[in-house]
N, C-alpha and C positions, 0 to 999 in steps of 0.2 A: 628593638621591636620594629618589625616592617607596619607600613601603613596596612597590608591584610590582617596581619596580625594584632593589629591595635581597632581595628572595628571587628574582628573577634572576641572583644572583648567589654564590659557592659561595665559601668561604675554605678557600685551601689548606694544604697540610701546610708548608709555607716563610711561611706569614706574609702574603700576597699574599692579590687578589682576582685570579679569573679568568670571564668570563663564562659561564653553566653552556648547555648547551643547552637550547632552550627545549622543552615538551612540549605543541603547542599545535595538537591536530587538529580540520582541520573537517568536525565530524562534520554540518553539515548540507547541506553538498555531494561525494555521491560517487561515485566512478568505478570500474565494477567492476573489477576486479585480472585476474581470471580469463578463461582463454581459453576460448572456448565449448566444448562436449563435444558427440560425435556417438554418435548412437544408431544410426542410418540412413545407408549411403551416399548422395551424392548424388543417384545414380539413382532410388532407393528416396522421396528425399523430393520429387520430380519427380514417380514416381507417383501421391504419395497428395496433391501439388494438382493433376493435371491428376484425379484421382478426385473430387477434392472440386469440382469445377470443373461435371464430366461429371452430378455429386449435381443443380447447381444446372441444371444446364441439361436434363437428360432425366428429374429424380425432380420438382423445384421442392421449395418448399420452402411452406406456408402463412403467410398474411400477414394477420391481423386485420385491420386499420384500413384502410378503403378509399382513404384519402389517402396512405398509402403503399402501396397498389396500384397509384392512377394513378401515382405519379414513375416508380413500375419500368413500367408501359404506355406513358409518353410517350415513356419511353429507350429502347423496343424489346423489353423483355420481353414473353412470351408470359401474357396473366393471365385466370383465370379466376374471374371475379366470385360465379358461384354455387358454385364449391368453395372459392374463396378460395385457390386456388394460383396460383405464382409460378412460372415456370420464366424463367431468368435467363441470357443469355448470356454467351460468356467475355469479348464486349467490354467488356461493362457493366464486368463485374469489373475488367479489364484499366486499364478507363478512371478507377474510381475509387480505387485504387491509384494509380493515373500521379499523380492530383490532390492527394490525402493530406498532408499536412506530414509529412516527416520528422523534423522537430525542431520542437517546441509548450513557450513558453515560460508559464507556468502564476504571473501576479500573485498574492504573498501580500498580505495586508492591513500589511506591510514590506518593503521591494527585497532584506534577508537570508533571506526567506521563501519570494522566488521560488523554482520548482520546474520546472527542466530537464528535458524529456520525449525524449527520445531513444535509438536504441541505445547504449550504451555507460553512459547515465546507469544510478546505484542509487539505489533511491527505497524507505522501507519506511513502512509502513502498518498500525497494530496489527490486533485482531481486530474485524470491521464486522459489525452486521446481526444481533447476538443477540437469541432473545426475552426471555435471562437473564442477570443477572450473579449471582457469585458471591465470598464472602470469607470469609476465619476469622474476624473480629467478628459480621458477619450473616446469615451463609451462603446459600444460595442462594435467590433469588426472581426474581419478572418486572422486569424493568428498569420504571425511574421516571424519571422527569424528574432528580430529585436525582442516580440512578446516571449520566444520560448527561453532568449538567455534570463532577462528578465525573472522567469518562473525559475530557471533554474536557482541565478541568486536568489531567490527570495526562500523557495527548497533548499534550499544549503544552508541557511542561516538558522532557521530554525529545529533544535536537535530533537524534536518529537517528532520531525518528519524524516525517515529515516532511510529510504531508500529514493532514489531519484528517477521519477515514469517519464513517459514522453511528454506529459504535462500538455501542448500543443502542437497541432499539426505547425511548421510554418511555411503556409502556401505559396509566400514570395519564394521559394525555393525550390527548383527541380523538383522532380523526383527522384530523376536517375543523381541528383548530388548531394540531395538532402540528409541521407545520412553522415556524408562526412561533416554538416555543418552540425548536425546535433553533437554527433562525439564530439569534436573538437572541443564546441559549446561546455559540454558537462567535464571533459577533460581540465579545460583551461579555469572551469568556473566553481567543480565542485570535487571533493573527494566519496563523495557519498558512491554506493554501489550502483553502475549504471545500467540504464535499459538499453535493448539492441531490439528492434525493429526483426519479427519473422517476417521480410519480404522478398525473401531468393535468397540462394546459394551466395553468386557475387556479393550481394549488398552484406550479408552475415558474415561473411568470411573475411570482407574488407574491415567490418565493423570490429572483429576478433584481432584482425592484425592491426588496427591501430591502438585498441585498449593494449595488447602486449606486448607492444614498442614503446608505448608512452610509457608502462610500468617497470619495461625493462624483465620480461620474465621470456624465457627459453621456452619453446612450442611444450619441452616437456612441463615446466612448472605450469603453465598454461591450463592445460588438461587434466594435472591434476589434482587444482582446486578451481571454485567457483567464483568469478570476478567480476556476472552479467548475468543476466537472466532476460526472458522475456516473457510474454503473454500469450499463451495460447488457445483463439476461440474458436471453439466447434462451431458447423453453421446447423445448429439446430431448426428442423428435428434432424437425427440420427445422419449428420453427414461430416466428412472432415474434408476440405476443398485443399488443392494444391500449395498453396502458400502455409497453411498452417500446418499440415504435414511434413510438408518438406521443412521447418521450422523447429519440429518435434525430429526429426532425425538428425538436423544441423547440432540444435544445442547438445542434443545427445551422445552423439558423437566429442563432441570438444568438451563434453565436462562442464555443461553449464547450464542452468536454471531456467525450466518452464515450466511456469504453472500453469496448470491447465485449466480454463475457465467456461463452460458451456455459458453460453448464455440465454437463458430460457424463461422468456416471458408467460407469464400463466395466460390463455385464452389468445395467444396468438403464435408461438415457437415449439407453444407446450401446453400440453392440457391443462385446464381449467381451473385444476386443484389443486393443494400445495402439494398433494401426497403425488399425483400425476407427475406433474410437472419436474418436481424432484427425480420420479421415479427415471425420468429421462436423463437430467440431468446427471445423474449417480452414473447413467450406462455410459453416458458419452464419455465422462471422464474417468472413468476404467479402462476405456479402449485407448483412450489417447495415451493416460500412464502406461499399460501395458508395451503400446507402441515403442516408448523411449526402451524400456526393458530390452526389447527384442533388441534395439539398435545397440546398445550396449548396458549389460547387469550393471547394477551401481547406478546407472545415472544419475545426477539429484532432479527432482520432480515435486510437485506441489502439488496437490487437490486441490479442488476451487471450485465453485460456484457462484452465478450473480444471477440469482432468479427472484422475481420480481411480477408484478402482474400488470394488465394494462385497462387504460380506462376504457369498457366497454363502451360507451356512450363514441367516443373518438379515435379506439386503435391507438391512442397515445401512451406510451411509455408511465408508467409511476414508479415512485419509490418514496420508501419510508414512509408506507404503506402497512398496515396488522398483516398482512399476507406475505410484505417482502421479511418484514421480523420473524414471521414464523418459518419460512423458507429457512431464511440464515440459522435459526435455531435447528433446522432436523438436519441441513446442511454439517451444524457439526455433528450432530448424534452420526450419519453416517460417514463422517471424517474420523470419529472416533475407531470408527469398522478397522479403516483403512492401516489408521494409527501414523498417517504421515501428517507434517506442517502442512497448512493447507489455506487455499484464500480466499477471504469473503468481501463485501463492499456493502459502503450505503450512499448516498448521493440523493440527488433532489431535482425532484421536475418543475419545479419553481422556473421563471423568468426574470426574478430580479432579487437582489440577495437583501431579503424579506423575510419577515416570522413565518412564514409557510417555507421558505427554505431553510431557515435554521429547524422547524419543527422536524420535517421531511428527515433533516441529514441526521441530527439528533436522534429520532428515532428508531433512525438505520443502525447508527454507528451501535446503541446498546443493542440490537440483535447482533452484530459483532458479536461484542465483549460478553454477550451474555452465552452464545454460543462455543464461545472459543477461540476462535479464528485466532488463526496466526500472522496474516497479513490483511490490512485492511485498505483497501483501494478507495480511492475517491473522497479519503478522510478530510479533502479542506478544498474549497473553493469551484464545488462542481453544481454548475448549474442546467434547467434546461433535458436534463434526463441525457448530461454528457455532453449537449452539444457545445457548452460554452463554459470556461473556467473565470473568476469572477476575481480579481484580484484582493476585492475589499473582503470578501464572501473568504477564501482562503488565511486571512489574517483574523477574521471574527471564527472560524470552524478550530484556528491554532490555538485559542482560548481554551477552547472547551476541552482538545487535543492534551493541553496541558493541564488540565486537572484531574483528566482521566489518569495521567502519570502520576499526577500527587498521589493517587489514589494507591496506584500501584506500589509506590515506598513504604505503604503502612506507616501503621501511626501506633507511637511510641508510648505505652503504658509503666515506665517504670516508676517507680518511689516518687523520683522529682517530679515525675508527669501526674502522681496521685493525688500530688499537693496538699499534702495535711497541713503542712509549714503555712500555706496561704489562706487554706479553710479557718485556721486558729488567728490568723491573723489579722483576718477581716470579722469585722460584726455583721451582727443580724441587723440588717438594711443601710447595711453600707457597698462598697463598691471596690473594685479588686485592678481598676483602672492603675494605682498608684501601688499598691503590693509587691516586696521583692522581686514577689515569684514570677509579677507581670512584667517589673522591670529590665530583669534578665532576659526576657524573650522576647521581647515585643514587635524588636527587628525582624525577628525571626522564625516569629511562632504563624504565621497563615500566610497563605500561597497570594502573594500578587498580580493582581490583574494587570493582563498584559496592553488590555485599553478598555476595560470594563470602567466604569464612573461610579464609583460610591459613597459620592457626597452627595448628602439632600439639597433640597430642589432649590431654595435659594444661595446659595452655595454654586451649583451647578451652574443656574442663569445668570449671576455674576462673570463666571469665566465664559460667558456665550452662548452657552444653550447647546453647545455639539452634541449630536446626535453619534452612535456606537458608528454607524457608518462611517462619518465623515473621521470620526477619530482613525477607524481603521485603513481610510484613505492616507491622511496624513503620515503613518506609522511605513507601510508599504512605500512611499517616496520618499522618506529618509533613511529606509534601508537600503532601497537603489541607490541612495547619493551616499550615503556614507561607510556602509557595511565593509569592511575588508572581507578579501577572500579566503578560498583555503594557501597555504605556502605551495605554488606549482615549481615543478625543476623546469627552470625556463629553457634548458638547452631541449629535455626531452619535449617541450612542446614548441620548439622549433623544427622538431624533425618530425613532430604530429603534422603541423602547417607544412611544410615541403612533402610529403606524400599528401597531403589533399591536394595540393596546387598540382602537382606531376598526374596523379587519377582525375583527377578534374579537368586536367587539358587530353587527360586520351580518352575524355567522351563517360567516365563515370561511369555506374554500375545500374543500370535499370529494373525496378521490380520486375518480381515472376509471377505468373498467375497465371 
C-alpha cells in the first residue's frame, strides 16, 4: 500500500480498515452552481437591446482606424470618413452574433490547463492591469518586472486562478521591450493560458511568434485553436480608438481570444442609470464583436462588461457597489441574448486591503456568480479601483475564491451522507464528535482554510495574536521561496531568450496608437 493510499484510509473504532471518502475537488475546472438572477423582465431586457441596437444604427458610434472602417463600409454600414463615424445596421449585428462560437476552447501550455469558455463555464482571474503593487514587507510602489514575475508565480500556484492577466504594468521596463519580458515571464514561469497586450501590430505579432515557438506549433496549428487572448476596451461613450481596433482585427485574424469589455462608469462614461449605462454598454460591445466577424466568421470572442458607477461627491471610481451588482446581473440577462461566454468583474476601491475591500470585492464577485459570467476579472488582490494589486489582498480574495469552488463540486447526499447509521448511534444529548460515521471522515468531510484561524480566542493569543493579514503575508513569501514551478522544456525556452536578446538589440517593437 502506498503512503496515498494508507491516509486514504481511516481505522475504525472495531479494529477494521474502511475506505475514507476522498476530498479531491477540481478546482481548476468549474461549473457555476447558481441559477442566474433577474433584474429586468424580459420585456425590459428586449428594450434596452433593441435600444442598444437603434445607438448603433441612428447615433453610430466612432471608429479610429480606417481599416476598421472599411470591413464595417464593405458589410453595409453607413461610414463617415471625415467624422470618422460608424452607423451600423441590425444585420451586421445580427449577422456576427449568428457566427460567434458559442463555446472557445482556450490551449494552456498543459491539456490540465485548457480553459473552457462558455456559458455555464466559471473561470477566475486575479487583479490585471495595475500601475502598483503593494505589500507589508515593501509597501506600496510602481510595479517592476520582479513585481510582475512574482504575481505571475503566485497566479500559477494557485488552481482556482485560472487564466494568467497582465496582473502588473512593470514600469522598470520599455515599452517598446516590455512585452518580450512579460511572455518570457509567463512562458518560463507558468503554464496557464497567457495574456498578450493589444498594443500594435509589431508588439502582437511578436507576442504570437514567441507563444508558438516556445509551444512548438506550425502557423497552421496556431490559428486554428486558441492559445491567448486579450482585453479589449472600448473608450466609452460610443468610440473604439486605434490600438484597440486594430487588436480586435489582430486576435481575429490569428485565431485568438478578445473579450470585449466596454468600460462604462454610470454618471461619468455612461448615463446615470444602470438601465442607461448598460444600454451603452450592450452597443459598444455588439460593434466590437461584430467587428471580429467581419475580419474573419468563427473568430472566438467574448462579451463583457465592467460597469460600475462613480462617487458623485468625487468623480472617483466605485465598486462592489448595489449598482455595480445590479449592472453585472442585467449584464448577464443580456449575455444571455447573445448566448456567448462572456466577461464580468468585481474589484474594490478601497486603499488598503481592509473589511471595506474584502466587503467591496466580495460583493462584486456574487453579482458575478450570481449573474452568470463566465470569466471573472479582478477576482483576487485588486485594490484602489485597479490602480494597485495587493499581494496579501490576493491570497486573503484566494480563500474566498476557493470556497466558491467547494461550492461548485456539490455536496453529496447519498445513504452514507444520510447517516441513519450515526443518528442511531448517538443519544439524545450526546455528541457525534467520536461516532464512526465522524470518524471515517473527519479528514475529509470540510473544506480547509487556506489562512483562515479557527481557534478561539485564547488559543489564538497563545500562538501570537496574528492577524488574517499578516498570516496572508507570511503564506505569499513562502510560496516565492518555496513553490516549484510548472516542468518548462528548457531547450524551447532558450530559444524563447535568444529571439528576445536578437529583437531586443534591433531596437524592439514599439506601441501603436
Amino acid at each position: 500500500m502506498t503512503l496515498a493510499e494508507n491516509k486514504g484510509r481511516r481505522r475504525t473504532r472495531r479494529g477494521g480498515t474502511t475506505p475514507a471518502p476522498a476530498r479531491n475537488i477540481n478546482y481548476r475546472t468549474l461549473r457555476n452552481p447558481f441559477p442566474p438572477a433577474r433584474v429586468f423582465t424580459d420585456d425590459r431586457i428586449s428594450a434596452i437591446h433593441e435600444g442598444a441596437l437603434s445607438v448603433l444604427e441612428n447615433l453610430g458610434l466612432k471608429v479610429l482606424l480606417p481599416e476598421a472602417r472599411a470591413l464595417f463600409a464593405k458589410a453595409g454600414a453607413h461610414v463617415d470618413d471625415r467624422t470618422e463615424m460608424v452607423r451600423i445596421g441590425r444585420d451586421i449585428i445580427e449577422a456576427g452574433l449568428a457566427s460567434a462560437p458559442r463555446s472557445v476552447t482556450l490551449r494552456g501550455g498543459a491539456r490540465t490547463r485548457d480553459v473552457l469558455l462558455e456559458q455555464g463555464s466559471l473561470v477566475f482571474q486575479p487583479g490585471a492591469g495595475a500601475p502598483h503593487v503593494t505589500d507589508l514587507v515593501r509597501g506600496r510602489r510602481p510595479g517592476r518586472g520582479q513585481d510582475f514575475a512574482e504575481l505571475v508565480k503566485l497566479t500559477q500556484y494557485f488552481d482556482v486562478l485560472h487564466m494568467m492577466p497582465p496582473l502588473v504594468e512593470p514600469q522598470d521596463v520599455p515599452m517598446h521591450l516590455r512585452h518580450y519580458m512579460t511572455m518570457e515571464t509567463m512562458m518560463a514561469q507558468s503554464d496557464k493560458v497567457p495574456f498578450i497586450y493589444a498594443r500594435g501590430t509589431p508588439q502582437t505579432e511578436q507576442s504570437f511568434e514567441m507563444l508558438q515557438e516556445f509551444r512548438g506549433l506550425s502557423d497552421e496549428e496556431f490559428r486554428a485553436e486558441s492559445h491567448s487572448y486579450t482585453i479589449i476596451n472600448t473608450n466609452s461613450p460610443r468610440q473604439i480608438d486605434i490600438p484597440m481596433a486594430r487588436g480586435l482585427i489582430d486576435f481575429a485574424r490569428a485565431g485568438q481570444v478578445s473579450i470585449v469589455t466596454p468600460f462604462t462608469l454610470m454618471g461619468a462614461m455612461a448615463p446615470v442609470t444602470v438601465a442607461g449605462a448598460m444600454t451603452l454598454s450592450h452597443a459598444e460591445a455588439l460593434a466590437a464583436i461584430a467587428l471580429t466577424q467581419l475580419v474573419r466568421s468563427g473568430a472566438p470572442v467574448c462579451y463583457g462588461t465592467f460597469t460600475s458607477n462613480v462617487d458623485m461627491k468625487s468623480g472617483a471610481p466605485a465598486f462592489g457597489t448595489p449598482e455595480h451588482f445590479t449592472a453585472s446581473v442585467v449584464a448577464g440577462q443580456l449575455a444571455g441574448l447573445t448566448g456567448l461566454p462572456w466577461r464580468c468583474a468585481t474589484g474594490s476601491a478601497a486603499n488598503l486591503s481592509d473589511v471595506q475591500a474584502a466587503q467591496e470585492t466580495q460583493f462584486g464577485l456574487w453579482g458575478c456568480l450570481l449573474s452568470g459570467a463566465t470569466v471573472v476579472l479582478h477576482a483576487a488582490g485588486w485594490l484602489e479601483g485597479g490602480l494597485t494589486v495587493s499581494y496579501e489582498k490576493l491570497i486573503t480574495d484566494v480563500e474566498v475564491l476557493q470556497m466558491v469552488a467547494e461550492l461548485c463540486a456539490g455536496t453529496s447526499a447519498e445513504d452514507a451522507d444520510i447517516a441513519l447509521d450515526a443518528l442511531a448511534e448517538v443519544q439524545p444529548g450526546g455528541h457525534f464528535f467520536g461516532a464512526q460515521h465522524t470518524m471515517e471522515r473527519y479528514q475529509t468531510a470540510f473544506y480547509e482554510p487556506l489562512i483562515g484561524d479557527l481557534s478561539n480566542y485564547g488559543t489564538w493569543s497563545e500562538r501570537g495574536a496574528v492577524d488574517t493579514t499578516t498570516r496572508a503575508s507570511d503564506l505569499w513569501q513562502r510560496i516565492l521561496h518555496d513553490a516549484p514551478g510548472p516542468q518548462i522544456d528548457q531547450e524551447a525556452l532558450a530559444r524563447l531568450q535568444e529571439y528576445v536578446a536578437v529583437k531586443s538589440q534591433a531596437g524592439g517593437a514599439p506601441p501603436e496608437s
